[in-house]
Chimera marker file (.cmm) of the C-alpha trace (Angstrom):
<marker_set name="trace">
<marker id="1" x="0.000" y="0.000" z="0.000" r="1" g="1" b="0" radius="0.5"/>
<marker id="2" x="1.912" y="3.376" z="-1.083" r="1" g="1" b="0" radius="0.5"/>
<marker id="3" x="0.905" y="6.523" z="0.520" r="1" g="1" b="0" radius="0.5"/>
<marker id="4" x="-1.616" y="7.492" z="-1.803" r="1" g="1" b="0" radius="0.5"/>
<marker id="5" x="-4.093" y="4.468" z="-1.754" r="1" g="1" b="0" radius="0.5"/>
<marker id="6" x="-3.785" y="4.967" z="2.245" r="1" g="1" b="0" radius="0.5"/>
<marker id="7" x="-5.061" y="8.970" z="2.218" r="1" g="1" b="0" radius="0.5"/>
<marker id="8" x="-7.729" y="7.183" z="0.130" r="1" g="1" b="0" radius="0.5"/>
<marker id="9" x="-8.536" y="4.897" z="2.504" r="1" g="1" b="0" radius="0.5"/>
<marker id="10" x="-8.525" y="7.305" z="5.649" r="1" g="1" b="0" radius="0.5"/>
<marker id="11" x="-10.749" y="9.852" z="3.686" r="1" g="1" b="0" radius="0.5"/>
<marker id="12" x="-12.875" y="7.068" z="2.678" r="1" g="1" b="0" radius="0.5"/>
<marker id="13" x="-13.335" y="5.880" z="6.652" r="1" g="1" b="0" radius="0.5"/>
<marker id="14" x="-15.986" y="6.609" z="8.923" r="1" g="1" b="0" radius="0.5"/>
<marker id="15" x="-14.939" y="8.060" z="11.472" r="1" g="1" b="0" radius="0.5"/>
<marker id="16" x="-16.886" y="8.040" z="14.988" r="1" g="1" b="0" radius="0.5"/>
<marker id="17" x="-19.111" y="10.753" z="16.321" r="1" g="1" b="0" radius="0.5"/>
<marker id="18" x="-17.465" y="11.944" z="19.780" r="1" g="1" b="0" radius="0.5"/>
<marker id="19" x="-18.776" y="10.852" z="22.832" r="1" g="1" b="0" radius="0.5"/>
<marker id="20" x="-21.496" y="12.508" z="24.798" r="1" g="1" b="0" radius="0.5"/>
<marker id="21" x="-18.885" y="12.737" z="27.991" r="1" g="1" b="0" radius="0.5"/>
<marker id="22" x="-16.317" y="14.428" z="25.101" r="1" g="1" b="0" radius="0.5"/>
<marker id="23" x="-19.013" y="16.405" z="23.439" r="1" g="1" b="0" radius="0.5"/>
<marker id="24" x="-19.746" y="17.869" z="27.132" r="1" g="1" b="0" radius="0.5"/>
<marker id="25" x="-16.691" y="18.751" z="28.435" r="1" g="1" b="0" radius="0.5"/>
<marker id="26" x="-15.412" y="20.611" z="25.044" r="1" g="1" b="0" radius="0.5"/>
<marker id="27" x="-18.504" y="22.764" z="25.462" r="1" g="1" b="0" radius="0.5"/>
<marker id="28" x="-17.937" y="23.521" z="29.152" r="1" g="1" b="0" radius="0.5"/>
<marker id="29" x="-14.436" y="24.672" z="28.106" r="1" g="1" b="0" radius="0.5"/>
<marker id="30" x="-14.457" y="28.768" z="28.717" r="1" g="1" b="0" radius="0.5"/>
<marker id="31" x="-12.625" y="30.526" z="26.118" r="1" g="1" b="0" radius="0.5"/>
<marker id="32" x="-11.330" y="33.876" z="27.291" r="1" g="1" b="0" radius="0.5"/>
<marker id="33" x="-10.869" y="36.593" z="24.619" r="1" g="1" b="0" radius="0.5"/>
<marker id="34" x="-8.617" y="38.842" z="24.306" r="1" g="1" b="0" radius="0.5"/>
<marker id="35" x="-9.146" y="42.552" z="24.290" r="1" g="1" b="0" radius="0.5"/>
<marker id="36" x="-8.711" y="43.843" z="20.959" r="1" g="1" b="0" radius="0.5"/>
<marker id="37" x="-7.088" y="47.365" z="20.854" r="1" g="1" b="0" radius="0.5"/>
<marker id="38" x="-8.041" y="50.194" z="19.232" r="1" g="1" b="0" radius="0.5"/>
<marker id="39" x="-5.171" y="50.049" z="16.604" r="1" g="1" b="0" radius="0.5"/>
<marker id="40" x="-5.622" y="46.921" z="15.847" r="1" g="1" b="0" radius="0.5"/>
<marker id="41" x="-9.034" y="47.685" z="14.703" r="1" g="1" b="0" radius="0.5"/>
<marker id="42" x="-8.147" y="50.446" z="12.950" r="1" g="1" b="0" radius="0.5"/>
<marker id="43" x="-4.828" y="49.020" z="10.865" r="1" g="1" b="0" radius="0.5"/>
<marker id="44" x="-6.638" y="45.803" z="10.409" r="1" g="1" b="0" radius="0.5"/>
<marker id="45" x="-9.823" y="47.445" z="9.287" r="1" g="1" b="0" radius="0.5"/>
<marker id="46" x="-9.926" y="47.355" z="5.128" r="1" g="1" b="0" radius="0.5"/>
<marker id="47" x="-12.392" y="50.591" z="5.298" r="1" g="1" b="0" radius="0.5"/>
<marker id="48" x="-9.860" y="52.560" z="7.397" r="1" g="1" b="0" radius="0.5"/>
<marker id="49" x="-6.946" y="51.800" z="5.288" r="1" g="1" b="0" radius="0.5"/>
<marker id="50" x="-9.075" y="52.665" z="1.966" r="1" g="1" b="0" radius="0.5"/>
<marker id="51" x="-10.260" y="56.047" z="3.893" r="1" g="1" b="0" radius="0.5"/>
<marker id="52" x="-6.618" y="56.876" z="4.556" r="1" g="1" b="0" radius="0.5"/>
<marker id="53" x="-5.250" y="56.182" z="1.394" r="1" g="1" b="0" radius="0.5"/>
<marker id="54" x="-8.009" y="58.000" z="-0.283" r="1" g="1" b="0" radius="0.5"/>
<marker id="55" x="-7.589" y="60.720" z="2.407" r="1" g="1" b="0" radius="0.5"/>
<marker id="56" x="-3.436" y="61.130" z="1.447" r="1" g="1" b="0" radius="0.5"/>
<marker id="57" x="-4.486" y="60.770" z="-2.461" r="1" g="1" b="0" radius="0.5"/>
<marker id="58" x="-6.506" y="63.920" z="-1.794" r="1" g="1" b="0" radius="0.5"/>
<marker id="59" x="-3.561" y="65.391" z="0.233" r="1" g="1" b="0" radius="0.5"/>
<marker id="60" x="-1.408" y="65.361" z="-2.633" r="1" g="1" b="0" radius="0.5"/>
<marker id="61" x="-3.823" y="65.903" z="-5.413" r="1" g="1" b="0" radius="0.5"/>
<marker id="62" x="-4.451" y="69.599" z="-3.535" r="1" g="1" b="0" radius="0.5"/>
<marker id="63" x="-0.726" y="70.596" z="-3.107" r="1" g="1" b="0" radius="0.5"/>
<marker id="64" x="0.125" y="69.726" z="-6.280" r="1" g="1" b="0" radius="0.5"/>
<marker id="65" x="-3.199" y="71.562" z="-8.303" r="1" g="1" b="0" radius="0.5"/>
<marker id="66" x="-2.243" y="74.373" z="-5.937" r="1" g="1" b="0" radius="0.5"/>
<marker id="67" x="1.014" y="76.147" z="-6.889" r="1" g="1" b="0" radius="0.5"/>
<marker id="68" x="1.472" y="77.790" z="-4.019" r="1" g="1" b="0" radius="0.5"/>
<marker id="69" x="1.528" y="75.154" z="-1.832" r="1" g="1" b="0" radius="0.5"/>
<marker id="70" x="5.219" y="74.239" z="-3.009" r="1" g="1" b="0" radius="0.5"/>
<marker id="71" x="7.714" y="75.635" z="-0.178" r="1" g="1" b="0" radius="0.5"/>
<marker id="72" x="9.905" y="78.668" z="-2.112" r="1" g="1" b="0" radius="0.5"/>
<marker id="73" x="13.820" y="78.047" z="-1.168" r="1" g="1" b="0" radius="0.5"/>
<marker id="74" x="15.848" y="81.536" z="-1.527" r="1" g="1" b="0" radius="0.5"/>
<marker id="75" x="18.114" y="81.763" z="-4.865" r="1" g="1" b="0" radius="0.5"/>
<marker id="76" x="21.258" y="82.230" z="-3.326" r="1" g="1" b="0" radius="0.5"/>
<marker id="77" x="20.346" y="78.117" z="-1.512" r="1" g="1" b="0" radius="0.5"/>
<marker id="78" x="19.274" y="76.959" z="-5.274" r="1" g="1" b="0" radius="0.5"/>
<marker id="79" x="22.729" y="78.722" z="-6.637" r="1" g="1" b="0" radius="0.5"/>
<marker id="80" x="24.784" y="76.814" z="-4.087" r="1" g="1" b="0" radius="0.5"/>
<marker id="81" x="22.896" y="73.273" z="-4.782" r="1" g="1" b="0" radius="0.5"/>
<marker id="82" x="23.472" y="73.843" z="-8.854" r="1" g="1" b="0" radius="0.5"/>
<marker id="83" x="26.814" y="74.832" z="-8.148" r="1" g="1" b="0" radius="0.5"/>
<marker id="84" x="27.510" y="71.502" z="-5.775" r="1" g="1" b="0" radius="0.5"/>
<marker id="85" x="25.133" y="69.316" z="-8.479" r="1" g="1" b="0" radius="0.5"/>
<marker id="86" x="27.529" y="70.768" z="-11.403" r="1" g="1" b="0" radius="0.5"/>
<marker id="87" x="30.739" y="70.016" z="-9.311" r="1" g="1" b="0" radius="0.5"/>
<marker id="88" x="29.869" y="66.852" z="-8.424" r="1" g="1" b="0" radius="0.5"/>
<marker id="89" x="28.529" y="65.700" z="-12.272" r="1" g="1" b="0" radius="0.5"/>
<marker id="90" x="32.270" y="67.529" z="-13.501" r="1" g="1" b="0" radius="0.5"/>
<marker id="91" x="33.586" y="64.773" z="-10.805" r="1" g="1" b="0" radius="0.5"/>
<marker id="92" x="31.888" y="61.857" z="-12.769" r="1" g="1" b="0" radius="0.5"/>
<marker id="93" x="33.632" y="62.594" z="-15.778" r="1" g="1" b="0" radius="0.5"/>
<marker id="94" x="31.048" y="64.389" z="-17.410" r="1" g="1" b="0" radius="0.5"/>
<marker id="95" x="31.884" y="67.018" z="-19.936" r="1" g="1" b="0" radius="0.5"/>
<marker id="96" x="31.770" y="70.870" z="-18.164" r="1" g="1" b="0" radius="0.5"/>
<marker id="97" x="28.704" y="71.855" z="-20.893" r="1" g="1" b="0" radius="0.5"/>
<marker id="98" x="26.706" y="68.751" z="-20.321" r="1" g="1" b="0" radius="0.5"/>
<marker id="99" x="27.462" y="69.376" z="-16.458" r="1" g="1" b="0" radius="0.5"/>
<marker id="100" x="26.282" y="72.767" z="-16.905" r="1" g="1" b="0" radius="0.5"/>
<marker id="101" x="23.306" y="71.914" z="-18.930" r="1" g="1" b="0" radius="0.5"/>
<marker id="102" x="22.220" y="68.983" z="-15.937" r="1" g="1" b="0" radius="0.5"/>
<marker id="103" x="23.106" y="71.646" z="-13.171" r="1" g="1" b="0" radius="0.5"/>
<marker id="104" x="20.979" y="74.195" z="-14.535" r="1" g="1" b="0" radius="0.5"/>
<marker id="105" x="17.876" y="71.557" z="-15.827" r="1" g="1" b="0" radius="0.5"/>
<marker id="106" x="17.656" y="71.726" z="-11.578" r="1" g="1" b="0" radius="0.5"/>
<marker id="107" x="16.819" y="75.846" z="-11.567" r="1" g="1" b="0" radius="0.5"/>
<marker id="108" x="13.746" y="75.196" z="-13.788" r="1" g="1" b="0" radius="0.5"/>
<marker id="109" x="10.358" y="74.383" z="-12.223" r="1" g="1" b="0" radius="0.5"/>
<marker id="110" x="8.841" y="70.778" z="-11.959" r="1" g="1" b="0" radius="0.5"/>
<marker id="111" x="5.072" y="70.387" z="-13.206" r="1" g="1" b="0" radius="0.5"/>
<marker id="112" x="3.991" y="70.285" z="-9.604" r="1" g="1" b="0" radius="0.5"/>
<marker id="113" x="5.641" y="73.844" z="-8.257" r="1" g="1" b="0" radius="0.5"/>
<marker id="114" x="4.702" y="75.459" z="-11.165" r="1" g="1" b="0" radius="0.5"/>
<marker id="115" x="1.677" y="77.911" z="-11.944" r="1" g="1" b="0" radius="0.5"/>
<marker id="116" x="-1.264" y="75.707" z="-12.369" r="1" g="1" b="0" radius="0.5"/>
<marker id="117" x="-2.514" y="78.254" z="-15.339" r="1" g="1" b="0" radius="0.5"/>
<marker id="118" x="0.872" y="77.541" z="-16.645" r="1" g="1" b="0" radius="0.5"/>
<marker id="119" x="0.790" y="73.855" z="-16.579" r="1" g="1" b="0" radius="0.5"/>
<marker id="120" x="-2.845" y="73.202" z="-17.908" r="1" g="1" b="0" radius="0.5"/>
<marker id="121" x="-1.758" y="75.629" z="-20.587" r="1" g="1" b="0" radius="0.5"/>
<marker id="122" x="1.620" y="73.941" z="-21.000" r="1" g="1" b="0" radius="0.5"/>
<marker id="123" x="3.219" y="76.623" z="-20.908" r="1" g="1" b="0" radius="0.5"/>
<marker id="124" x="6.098" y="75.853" z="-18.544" r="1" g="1" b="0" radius="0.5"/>
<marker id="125" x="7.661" y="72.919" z="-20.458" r="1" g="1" b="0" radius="0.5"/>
<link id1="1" id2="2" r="1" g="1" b="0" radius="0.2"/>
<link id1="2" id2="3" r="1" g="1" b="0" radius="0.2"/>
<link id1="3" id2="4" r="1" g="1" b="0" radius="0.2"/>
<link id1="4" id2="5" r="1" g="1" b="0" radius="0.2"/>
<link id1="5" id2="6" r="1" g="1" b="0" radius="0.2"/>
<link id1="6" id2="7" r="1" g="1" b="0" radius="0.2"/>
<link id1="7" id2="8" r="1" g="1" b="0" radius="0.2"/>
<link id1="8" id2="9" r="1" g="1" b="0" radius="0.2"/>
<link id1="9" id2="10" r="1" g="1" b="0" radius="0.2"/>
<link id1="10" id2="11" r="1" g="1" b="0" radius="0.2"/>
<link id1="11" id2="12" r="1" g="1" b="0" radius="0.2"/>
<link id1="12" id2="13" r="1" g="1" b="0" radius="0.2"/>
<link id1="13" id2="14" r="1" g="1" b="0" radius="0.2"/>
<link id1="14" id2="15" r="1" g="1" b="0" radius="0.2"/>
<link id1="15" id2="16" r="1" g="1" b="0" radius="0.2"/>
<link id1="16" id2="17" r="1" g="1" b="0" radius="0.2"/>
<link id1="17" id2="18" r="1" g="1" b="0" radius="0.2"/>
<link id1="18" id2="19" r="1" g="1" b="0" radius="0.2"/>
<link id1="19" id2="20" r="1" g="1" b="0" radius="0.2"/>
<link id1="20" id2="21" r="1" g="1" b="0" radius="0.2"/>
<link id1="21" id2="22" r="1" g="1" b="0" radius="0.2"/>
<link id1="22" id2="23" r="1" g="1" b="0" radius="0.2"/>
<link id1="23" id2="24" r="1" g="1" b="0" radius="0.2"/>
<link id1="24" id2="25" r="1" g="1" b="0" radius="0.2"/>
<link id1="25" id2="26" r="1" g="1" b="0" radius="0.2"/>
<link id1="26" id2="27" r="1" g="1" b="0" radius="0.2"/>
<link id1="27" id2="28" r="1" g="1" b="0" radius="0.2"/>
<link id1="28" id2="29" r="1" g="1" b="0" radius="0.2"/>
<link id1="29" id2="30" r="1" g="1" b="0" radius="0.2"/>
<link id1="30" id2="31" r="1" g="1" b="0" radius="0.2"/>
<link id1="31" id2="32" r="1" g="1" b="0" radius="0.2"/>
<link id1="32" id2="33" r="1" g="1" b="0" radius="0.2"/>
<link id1="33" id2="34" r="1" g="1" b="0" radius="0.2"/>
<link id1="34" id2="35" r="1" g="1" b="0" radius="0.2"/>
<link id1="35" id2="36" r="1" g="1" b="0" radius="0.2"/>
<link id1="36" id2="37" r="1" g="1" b="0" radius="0.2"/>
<link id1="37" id2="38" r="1" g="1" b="0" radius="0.2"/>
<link id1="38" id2="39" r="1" g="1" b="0" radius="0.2"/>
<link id1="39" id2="40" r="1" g="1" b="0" radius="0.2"/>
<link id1="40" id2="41" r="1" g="1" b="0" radius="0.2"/>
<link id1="41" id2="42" r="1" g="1" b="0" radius="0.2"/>
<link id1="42" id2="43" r="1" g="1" b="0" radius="0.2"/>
<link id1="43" id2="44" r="1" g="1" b="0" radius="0.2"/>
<link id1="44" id2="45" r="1" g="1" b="0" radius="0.2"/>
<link id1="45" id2="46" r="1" g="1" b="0" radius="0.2"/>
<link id1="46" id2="47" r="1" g="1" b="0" radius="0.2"/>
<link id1="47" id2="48" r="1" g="1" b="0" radius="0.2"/>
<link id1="48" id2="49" r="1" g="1" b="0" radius="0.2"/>
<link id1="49" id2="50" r="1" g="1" b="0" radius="0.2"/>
<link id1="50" id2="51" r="1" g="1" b="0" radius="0.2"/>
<link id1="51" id2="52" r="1" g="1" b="0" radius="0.2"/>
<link id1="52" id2="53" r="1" g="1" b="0" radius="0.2"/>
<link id1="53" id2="54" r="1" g="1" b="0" radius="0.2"/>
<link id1="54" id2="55" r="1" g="1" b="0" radius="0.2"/>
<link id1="55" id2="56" r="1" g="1" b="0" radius="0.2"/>
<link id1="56" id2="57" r="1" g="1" b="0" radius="0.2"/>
<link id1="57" id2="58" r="1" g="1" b="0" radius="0.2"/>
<link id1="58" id2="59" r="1" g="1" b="0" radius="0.2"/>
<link id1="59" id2="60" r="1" g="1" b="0" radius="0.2"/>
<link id1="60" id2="61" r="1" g="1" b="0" radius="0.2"/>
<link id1="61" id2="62" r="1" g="1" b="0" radius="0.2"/>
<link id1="62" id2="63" r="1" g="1" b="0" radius="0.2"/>
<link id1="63" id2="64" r="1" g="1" b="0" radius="0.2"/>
<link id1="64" id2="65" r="1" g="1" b="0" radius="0.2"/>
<link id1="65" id2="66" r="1" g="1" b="0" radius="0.2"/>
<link id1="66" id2="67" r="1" g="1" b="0" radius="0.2"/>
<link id1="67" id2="68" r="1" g="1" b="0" radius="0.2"/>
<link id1="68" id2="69" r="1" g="1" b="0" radius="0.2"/>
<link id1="69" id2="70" r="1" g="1" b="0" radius="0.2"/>
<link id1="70" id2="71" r="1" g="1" b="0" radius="0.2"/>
<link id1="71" id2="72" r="1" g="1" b="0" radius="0.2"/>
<link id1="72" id2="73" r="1" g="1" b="0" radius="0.2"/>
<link id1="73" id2="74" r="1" g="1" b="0" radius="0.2"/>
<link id1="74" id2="75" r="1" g="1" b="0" radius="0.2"/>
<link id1="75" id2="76" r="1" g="1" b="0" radius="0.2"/>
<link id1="76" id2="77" r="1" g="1" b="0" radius="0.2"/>
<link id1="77" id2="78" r="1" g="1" b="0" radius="0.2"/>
<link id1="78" id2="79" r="1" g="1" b="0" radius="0.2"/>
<link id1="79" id2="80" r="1" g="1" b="0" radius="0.2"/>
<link id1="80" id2="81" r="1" g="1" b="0" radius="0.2"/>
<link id1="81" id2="82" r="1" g="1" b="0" radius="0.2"/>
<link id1="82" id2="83" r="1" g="1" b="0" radius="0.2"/>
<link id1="83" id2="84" r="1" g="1" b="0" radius="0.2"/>
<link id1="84" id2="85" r="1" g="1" b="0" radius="0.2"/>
<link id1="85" id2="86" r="1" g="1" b="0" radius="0.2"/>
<link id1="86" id2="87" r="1" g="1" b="0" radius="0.2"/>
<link id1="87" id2="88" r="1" g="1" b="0" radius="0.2"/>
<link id1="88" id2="89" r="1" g="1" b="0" radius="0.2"/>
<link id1="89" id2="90" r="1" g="1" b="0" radius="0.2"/>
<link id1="90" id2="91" r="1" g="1" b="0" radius="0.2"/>
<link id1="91" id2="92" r="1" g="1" b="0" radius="0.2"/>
<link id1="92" id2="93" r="1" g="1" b="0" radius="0.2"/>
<link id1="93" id2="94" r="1" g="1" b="0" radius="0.2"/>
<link id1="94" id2="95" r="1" g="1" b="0" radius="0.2"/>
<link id1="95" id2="96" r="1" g="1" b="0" radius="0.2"/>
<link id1="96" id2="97" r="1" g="1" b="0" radius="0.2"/>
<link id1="97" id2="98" r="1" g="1" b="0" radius="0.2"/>
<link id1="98" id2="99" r="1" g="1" b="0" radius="0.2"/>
<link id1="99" id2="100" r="1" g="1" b="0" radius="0.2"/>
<link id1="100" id2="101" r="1" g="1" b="0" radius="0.2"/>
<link id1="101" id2="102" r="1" g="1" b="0" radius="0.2"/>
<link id1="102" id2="103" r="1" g="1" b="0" radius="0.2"/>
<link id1="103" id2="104" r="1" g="1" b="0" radius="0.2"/>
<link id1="104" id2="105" r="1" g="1" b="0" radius="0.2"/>
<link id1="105" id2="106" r="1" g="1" b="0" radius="0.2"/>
<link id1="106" id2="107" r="1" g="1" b="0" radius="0.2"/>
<link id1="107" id2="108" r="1" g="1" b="0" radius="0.2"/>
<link id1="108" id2="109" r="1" g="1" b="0" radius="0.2"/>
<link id1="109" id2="110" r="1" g="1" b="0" radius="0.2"/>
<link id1="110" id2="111" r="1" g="1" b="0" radius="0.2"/>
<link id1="111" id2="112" r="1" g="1" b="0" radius="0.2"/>
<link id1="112" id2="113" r="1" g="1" b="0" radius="0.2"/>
<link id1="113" id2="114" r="1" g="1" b="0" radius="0.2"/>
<link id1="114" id2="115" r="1" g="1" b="0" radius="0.2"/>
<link id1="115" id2="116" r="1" g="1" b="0" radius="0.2"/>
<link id1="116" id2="117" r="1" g="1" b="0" radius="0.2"/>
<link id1="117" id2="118" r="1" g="1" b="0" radius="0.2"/>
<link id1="118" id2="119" r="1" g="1" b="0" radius="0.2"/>
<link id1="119" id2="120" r="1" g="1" b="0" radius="0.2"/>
<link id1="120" id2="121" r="1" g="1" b="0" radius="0.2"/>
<link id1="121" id2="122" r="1" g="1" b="0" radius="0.2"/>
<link id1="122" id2="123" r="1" g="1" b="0" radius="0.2"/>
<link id1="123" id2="124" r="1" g="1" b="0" radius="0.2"/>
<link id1="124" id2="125" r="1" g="1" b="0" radius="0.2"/>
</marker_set>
């Protein structure tokens, strides 16, 4: 007999009905619960995690159709990042015009900082 024909067998068998002493004594067992925190609730809870996903989807869909929510950094701290960017790309091995050119594509304004007339006129690109 391999191991095959005996799972057969054993699915095939009837197996007995549990005694009325067994029966009794399972049911008299007292199962204590545990207290389920708060958290749990919440991070386990599918509607919660759709409401906060939905709720930071909204969060970024405002700051970026608002232009002015995008913090404003003072030139002379943009100057000394293109200037680092530029040193570092020179440090690569990278041409100085095409580390230039890759320093400065930094200064210009991304879709999301930009005017939002400007971008659904496409006139920033």
């Amino acid at each position: 007999m391999n191991e095959r024909e005996l799972c057969e067998r054993l699915r095939a068998a009837e197996w007995p009905a549990p005694s009325a002493d067994l029966a009794a004594r399972v049911a008299a067992i007292r199962v204590r619960s545990e207290r389920v925190s708060w958290s749990d609730r919440i991070w386990y809870s599918r509607a919660w995690r759709i409401g906060i996903a939905a709720a930071i989807l909204g969060t970024v869909a405002l700051d970026v159709w608002d232009g002015r929510a995008a913090s404003r950094v003072a030139p002379t701290v943009v100057a000394a990042e293109v200037e680092t960017t530029q040193e570092l790309i020179r440090s690569a091995g990278v041409p100085d015009d095409a580390a230039a050119l890759i320093a400065r594509r930094q200064m210009r304004p991304s879709r999301v900082t930009s005017d939002r007339n400007a971008w659904l006129s496409g006139e920033d690109q």
